[in-house]
BATORNU-659928 format. One line per field, with one value per residue (C-alpha): residue number from 1; x, z, y; residue in three letters. Coordinates in nm, 2 decimals. Layout:
! BATORNU-659928
resi <- c(NUM / ...) .
x <- c(X / ...) .
z <- c(Z / ...) .
y <- c(Y / ...) .
resn <- c(ALA / ...) .
END
This chain:
! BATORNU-659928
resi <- c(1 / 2 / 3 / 4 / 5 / 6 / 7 / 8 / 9 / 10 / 11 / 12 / 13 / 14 / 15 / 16 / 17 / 18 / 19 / 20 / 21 / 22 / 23 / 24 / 25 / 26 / 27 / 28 / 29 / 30 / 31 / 32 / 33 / 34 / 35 / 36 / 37 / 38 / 39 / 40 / 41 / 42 / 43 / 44 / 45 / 46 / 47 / 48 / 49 / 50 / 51 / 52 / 53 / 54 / 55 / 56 / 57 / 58 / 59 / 60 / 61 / 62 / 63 / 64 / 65 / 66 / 67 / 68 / 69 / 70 / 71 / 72 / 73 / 74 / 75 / 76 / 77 / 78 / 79 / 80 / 81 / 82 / 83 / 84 / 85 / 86 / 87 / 88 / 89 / 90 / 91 / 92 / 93 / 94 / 95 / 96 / 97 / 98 / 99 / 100 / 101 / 102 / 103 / 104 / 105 / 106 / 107 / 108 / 109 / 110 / 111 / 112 / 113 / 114 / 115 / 116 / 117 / 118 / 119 / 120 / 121 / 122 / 123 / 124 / 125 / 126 / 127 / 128 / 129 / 130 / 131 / 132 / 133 / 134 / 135 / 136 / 137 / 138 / 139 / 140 / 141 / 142 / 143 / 144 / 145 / 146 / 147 / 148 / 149 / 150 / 151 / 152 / 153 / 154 / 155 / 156 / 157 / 158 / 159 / 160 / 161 / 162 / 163 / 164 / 165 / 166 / 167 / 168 / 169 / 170 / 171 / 172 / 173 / 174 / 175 / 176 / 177 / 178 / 179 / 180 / 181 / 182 / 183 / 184 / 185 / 186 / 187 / 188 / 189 / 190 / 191 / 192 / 193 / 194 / 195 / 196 / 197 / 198 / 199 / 200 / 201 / 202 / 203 / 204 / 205 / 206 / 207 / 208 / 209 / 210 / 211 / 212 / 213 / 214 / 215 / 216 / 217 / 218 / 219 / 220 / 221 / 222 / 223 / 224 / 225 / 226 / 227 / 228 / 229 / 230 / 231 / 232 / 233 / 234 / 235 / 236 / 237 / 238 / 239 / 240 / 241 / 242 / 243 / 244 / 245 / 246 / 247 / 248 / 249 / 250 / 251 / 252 / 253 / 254 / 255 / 256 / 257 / 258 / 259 / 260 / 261 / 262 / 263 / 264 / 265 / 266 / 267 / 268 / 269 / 270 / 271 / 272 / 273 / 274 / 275 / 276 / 277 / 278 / 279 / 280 / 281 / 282 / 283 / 284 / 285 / 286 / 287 / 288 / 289 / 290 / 291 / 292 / 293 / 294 / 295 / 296 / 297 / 298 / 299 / 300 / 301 / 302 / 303 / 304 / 305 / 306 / 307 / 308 / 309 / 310 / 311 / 312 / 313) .
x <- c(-1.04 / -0.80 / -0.77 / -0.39 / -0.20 / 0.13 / 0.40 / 0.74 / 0.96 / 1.35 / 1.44 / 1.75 / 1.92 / 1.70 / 1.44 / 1.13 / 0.81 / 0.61 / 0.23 / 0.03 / -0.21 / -0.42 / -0.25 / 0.10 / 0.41 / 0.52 / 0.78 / 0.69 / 1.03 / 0.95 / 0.60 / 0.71 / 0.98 / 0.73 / 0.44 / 0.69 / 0.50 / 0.62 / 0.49 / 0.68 / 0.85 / 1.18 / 1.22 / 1.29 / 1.45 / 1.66 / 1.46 / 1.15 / 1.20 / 1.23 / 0.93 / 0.93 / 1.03 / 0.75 / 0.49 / 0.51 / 0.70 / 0.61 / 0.24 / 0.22 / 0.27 / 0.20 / 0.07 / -0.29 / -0.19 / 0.03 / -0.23 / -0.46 / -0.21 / -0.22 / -0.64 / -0.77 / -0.58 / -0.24 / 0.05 / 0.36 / 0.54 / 0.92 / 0.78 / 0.65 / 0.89 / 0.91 / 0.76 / 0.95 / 1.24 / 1.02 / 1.14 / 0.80 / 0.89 / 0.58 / 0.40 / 0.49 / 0.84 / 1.05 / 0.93 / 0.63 / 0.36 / 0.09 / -0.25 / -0.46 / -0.82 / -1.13 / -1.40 / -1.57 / -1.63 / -1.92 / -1.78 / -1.90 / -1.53 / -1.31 / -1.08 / -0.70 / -0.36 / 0.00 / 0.16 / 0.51 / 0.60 / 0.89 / 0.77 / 0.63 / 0.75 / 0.68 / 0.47 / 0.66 / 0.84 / 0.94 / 0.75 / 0.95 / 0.75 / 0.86 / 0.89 / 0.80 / 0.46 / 0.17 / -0.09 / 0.00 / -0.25 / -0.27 / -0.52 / -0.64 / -0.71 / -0.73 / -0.45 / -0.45 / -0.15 / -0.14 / 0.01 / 0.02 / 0.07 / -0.17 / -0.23 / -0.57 / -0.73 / -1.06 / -1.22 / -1.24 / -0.85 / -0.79 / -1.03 / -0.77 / -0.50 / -0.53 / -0.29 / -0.49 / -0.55 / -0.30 / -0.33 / -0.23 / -0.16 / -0.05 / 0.07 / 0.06 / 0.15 / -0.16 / 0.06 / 0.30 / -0.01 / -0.16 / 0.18 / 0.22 / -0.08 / 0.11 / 0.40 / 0.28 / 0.15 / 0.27 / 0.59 / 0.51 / 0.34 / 0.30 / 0.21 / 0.09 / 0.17 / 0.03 / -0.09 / -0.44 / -0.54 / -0.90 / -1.03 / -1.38 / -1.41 / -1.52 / -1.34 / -1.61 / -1.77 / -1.47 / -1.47 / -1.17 / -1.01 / -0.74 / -0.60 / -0.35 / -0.16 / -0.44 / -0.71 / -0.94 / -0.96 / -1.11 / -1.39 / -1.53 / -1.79 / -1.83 / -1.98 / -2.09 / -1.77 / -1.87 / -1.60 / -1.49 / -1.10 / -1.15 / -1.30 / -1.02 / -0.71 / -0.91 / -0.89 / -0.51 / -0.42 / -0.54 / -0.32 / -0.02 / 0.10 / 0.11 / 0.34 / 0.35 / 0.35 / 0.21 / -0.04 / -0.43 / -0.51 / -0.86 / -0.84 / -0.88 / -1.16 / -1.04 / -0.88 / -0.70 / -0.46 / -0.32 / -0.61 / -0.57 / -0.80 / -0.50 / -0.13 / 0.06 / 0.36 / 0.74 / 0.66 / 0.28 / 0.21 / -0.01 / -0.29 / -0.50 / -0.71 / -0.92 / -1.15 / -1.04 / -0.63 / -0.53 / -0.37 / -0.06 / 0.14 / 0.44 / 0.60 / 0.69 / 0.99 / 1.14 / 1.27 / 1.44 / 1.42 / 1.30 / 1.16 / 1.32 / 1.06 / 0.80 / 0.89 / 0.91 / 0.55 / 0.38 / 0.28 / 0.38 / 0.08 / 0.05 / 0.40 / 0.42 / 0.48 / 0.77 / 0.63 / 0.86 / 0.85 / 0.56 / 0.60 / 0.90 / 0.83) .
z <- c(-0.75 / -0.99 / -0.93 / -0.84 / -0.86 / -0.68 / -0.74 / -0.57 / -0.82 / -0.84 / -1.24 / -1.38 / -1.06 / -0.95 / -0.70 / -0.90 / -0.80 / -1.11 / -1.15 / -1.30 / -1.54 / -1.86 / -1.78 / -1.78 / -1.58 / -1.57 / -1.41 / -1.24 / -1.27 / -1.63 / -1.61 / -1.44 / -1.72 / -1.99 / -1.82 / -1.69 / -1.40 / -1.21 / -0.85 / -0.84 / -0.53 / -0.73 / -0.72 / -0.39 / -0.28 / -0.43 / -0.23 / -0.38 / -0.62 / -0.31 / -0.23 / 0.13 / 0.12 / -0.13 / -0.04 / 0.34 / 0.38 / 0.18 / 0.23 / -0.15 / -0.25 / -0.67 / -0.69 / -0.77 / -0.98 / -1.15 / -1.21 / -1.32 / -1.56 / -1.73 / -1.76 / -1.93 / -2.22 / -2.28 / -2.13 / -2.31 / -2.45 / -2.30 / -1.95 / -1.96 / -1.82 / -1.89 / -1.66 / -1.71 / -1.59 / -1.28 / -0.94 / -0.74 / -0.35 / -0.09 / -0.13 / 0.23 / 0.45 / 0.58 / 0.90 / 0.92 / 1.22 / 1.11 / 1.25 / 1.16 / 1.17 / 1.09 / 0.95 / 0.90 / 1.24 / 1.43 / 1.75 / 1.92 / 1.97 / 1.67 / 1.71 / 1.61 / 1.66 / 1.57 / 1.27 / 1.20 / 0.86 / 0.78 / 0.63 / 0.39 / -0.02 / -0.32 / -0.68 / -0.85 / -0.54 / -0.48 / -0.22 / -0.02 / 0.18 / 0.42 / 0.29 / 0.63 / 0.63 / 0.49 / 0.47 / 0.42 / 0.40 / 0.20 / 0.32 / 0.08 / 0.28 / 0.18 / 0.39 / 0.43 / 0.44 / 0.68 / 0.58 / 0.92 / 1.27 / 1.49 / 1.90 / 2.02 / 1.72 / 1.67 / 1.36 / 1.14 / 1.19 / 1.12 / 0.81 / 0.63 / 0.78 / 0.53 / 0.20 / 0.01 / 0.00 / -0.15 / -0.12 / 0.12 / 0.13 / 0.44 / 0.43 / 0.77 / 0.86 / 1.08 / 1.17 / 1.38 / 1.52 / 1.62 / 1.80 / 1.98 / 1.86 / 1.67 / 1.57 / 1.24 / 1.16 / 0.94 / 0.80 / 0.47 / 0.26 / 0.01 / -0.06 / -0.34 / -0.67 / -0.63 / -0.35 / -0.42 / -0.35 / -0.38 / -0.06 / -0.31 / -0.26 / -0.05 / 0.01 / 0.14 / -0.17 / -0.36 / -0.48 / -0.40 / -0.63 / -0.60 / -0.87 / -0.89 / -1.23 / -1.37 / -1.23 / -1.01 / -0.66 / -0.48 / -0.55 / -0.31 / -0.31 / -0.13 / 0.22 / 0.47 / 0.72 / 1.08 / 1.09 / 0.91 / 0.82 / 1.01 / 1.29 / 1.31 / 1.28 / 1.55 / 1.76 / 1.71 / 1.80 / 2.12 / 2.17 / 2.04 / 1.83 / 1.49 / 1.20 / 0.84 / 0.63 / 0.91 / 0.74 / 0.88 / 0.78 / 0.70 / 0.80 / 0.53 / 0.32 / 0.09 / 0.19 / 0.02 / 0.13 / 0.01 / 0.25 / 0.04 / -0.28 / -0.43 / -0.31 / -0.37 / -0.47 / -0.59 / -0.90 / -0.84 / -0.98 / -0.71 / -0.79 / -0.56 / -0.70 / -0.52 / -0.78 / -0.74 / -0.66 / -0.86 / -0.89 / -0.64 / -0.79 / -0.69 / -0.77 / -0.49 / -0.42 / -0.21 / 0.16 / 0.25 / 0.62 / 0.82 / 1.21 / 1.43 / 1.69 / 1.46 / 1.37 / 1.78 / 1.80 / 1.49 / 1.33 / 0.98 / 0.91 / 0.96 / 0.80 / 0.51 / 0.20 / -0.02 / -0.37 / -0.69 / -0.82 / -1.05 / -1.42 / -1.24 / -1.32) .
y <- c(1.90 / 1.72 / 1.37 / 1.38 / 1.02 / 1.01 / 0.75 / 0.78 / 0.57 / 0.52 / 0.56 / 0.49 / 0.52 / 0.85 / 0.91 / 1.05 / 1.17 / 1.09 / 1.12 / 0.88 / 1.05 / 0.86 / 0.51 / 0.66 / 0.80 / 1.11 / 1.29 / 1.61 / 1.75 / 1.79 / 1.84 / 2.18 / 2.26 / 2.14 / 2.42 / 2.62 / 2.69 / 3.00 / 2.89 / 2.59 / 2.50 / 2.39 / 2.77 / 2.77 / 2.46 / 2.24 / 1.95 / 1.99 / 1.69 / 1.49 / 1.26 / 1.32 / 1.69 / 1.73 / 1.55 / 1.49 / 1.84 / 2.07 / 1.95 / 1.85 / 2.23 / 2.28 / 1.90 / 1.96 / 2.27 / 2.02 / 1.74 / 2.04 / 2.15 / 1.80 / 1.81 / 1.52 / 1.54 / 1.35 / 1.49 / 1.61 / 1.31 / 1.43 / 1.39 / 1.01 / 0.74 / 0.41 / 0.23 / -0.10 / 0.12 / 0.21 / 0.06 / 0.13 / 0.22 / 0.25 / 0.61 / 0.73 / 0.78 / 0.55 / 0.32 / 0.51 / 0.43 / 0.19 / 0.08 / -0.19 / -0.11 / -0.36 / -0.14 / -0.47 / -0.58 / -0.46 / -0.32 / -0.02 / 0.13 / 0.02 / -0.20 / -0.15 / -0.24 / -0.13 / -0.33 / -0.32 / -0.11 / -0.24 / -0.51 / -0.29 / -0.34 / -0.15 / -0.24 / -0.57 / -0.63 / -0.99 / -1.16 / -1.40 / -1.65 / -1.93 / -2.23 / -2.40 / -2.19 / -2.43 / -2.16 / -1.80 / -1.59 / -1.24 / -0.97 / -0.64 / -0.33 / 0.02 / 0.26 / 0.61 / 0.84 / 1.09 / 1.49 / 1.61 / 1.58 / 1.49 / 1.44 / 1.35 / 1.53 / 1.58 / 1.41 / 1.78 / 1.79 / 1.40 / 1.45 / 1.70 / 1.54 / 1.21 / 1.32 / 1.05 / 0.68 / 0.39 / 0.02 / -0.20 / -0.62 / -0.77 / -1.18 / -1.34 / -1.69 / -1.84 / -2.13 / -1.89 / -1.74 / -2.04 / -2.09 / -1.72 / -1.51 / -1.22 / -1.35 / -1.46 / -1.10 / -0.82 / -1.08 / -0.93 / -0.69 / -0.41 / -0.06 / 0.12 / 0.18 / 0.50 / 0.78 / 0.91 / 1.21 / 1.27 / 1.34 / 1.34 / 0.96 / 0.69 / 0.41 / 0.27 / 0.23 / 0.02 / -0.30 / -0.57 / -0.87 / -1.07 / -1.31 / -1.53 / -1.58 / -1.38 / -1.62 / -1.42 / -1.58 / -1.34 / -1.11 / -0.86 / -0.61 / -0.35 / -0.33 / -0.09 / 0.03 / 0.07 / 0.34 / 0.65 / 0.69 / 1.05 / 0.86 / 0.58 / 0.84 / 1.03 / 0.71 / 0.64 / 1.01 / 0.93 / 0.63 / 0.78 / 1.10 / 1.07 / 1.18 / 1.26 / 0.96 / 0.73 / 0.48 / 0.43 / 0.08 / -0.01 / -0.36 / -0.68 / -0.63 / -0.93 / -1.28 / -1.57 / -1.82 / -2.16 / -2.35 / -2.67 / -2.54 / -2.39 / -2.39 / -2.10 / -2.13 / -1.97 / -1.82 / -1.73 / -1.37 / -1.20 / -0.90 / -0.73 / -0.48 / -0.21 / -0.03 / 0.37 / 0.27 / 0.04 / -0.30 / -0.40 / -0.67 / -0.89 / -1.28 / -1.47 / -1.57 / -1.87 / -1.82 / -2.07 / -1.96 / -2.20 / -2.16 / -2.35 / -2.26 / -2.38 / -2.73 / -2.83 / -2.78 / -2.91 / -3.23 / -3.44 / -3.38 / -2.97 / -2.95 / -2.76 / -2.94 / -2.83 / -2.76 / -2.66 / -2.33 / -2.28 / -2.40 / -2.64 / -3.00) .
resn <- c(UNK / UNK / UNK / UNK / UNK / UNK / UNK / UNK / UNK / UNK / UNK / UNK / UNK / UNK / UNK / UNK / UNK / UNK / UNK / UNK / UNK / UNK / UNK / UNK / UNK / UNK / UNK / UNK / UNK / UNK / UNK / UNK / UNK / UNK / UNK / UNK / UNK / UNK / UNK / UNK / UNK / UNK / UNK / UNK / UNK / UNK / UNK / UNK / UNK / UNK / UNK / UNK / UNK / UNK / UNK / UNK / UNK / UNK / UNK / UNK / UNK / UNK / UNK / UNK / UNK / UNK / UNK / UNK / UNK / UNK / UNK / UNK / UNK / UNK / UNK / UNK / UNK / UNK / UNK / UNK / UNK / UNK / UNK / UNK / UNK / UNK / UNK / UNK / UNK / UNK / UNK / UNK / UNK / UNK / UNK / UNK / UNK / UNK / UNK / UNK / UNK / UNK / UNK / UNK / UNK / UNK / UNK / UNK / UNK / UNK / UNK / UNK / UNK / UNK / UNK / UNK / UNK / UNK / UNK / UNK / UNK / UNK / UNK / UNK / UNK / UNK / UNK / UNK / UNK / UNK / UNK / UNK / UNK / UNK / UNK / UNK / UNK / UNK / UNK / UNK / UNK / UNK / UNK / UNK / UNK / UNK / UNK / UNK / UNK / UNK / UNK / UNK / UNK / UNK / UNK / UNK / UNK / UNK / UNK / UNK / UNK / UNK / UNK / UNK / UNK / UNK / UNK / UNK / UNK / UNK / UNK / UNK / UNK / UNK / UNK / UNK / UNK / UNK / UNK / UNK / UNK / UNK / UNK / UNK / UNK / UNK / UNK / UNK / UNK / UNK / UNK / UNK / UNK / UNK / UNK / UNK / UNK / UNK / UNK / UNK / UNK / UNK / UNK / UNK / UNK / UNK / UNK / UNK / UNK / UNK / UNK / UNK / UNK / UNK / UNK / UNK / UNK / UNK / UNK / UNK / UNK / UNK / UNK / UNK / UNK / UNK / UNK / UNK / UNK / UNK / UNK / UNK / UNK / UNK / UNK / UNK / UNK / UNK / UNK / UNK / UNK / UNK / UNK / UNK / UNK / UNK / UNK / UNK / UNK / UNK / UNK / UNK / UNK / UNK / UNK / UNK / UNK / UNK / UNK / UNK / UNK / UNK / UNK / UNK / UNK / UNK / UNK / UNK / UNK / UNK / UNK / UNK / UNK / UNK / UNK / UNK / UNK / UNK / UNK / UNK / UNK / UNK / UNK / UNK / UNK / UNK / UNK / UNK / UNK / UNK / UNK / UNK / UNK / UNK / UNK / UNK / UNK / UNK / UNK / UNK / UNK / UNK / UNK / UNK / UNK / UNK / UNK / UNK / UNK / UNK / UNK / UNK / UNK) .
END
């Protein structure tokens, strides 16, 4: 099977599906005039284009076919886009279900909860971050995007129900959770760049890094999961139905925070890496929101300190 590599982009004002293939973007609207590929569901609807109809609807119809098409030779030069152009959205629908797993922890049922997607950001997005919060912390995990619907599934039908994998960073703000356990979580976060569809791999078997400014922070290496993704979108079928595009988080396998070894700061470039995905980047920004709740129940001296933008003297 063709390693297919899905990015759902907006370029120059358009919503693209482009594949990534040899480093660069292509669009598959002209990849399918370029091969003029007979089978093509543009044929047939005028939706096909779309990222949801396509991918989520259409069940990825003439994808693979596509990425086969392109081999492992460099694709035809009127179909690449320019990726500076690129504004990177999340590889899935809008508001989609998600569920925080921790393949990491040694439990004998997983554990899991719901997160809140909206959060949720695309490649290069800015990352806004409280100014009031002294510690935020950034988690890597792996997601995986569901293609079908599922209701107390079995873990066959939850296996070919994952569309691929993408990458996922979640920021939460322990403060707030010291305060009321969950309401520093899922404040924040990313998806992507890209959707991966290779059911052939094992995310288990990837390696995590995060660097800030180019400085590696973090590096993880990969460690036995107590739990299979078939095995943990088995487990939320049972708590709820599930949808197309509804994300099966893997839990953090990677950690950093500004835990007074290094501050983060407005104007820090963040990178997590997963080896297999790809890199997810963003700046962040300053949010000048402040908690009102917050400030009546800490100290001076837990207070966040207000630090200039990077490179700011």
């Amino acid at each position: 099977m063709a390693s297919l590599r899905l990015a759902n982009v907006v370029y120059a004002g358009e919503p693209l599906i482009a594949i990534e293939h040899l480093g660069e973007l292509f669009s598959v609207r002209k990849l399918e005039e370029c091969f003029a590929l007979e089978w093509s569901p543009t044929h047939f609807t005028d939706r096909a284009n779309e990222y949801r109809q396509r991918v989520f609807s259409l069940g990825m119809a003439g994808l693979i076919e596509l990425a086969e098409s392109l081999g492992d030779i460099p694709g035809p030069r009127q179909a690449v886009l320019d990726q500076t152009l690129c504004l990177y959205r999340p590889p899935t629908v809008d508001s989609p279900a998600l569920a925080e797993f921790s393949v990491l922890a040694e439990d004998e049922v997983p554990r899991f909860r719901w997160g809140n997607s909206r959060c949720l950001r695309g490649h290069e997005a800015p990352l806004p971050i409280s100014d009031d919060e002294p510690s935020p912390q950034l988690s890597v995990q792996v997601g995986a995007i569901l293609i079908d619907e599922l209701d107390h599934a079995t873990e066959e039908q939850s296996d070919r129900a994952i569309g691929g994998f993408t990458l996922l960073s979640l920021w939460s703000y322990p403060s707030r959770n010291r305060v009321s356990p969950g309401w520093g979580s899922f404040r924040l976060g990313q998806l992507g760049p890209v959707l991966v569809a290779n059911q052939a791999q094992d995310p288990s078997r990837w390696t995590v890094s995060i660097r800030v400014n180019g400085q590696t922070v973090v590096q993880a290496p990969s460690k036995p999961w107590r739990t299979s993704f078939p095995q943990m979108v088995a487990l939320a079928s049972e708590a709820a139905a599930l949808a197309p595009g509804d994300i099966i988080a893997s839990g953090p396998l990677a950690r950093t925070s500004s835990d007074g070894r290094r501050s983060l700061r407005a104007g820090d470039r963040i990178e997590a890496e997963v080896a297999g995905l790809g890199v997810l980047s963003g700046v962040i920004v300053p949010s000048h929101h402040k908690s009102r709740f917050l400030s009546r129940t800490m100290n001076d001296g837990d207070k966040a300190k207000t630090l200039p933008p990077r490179g700011a003297s």
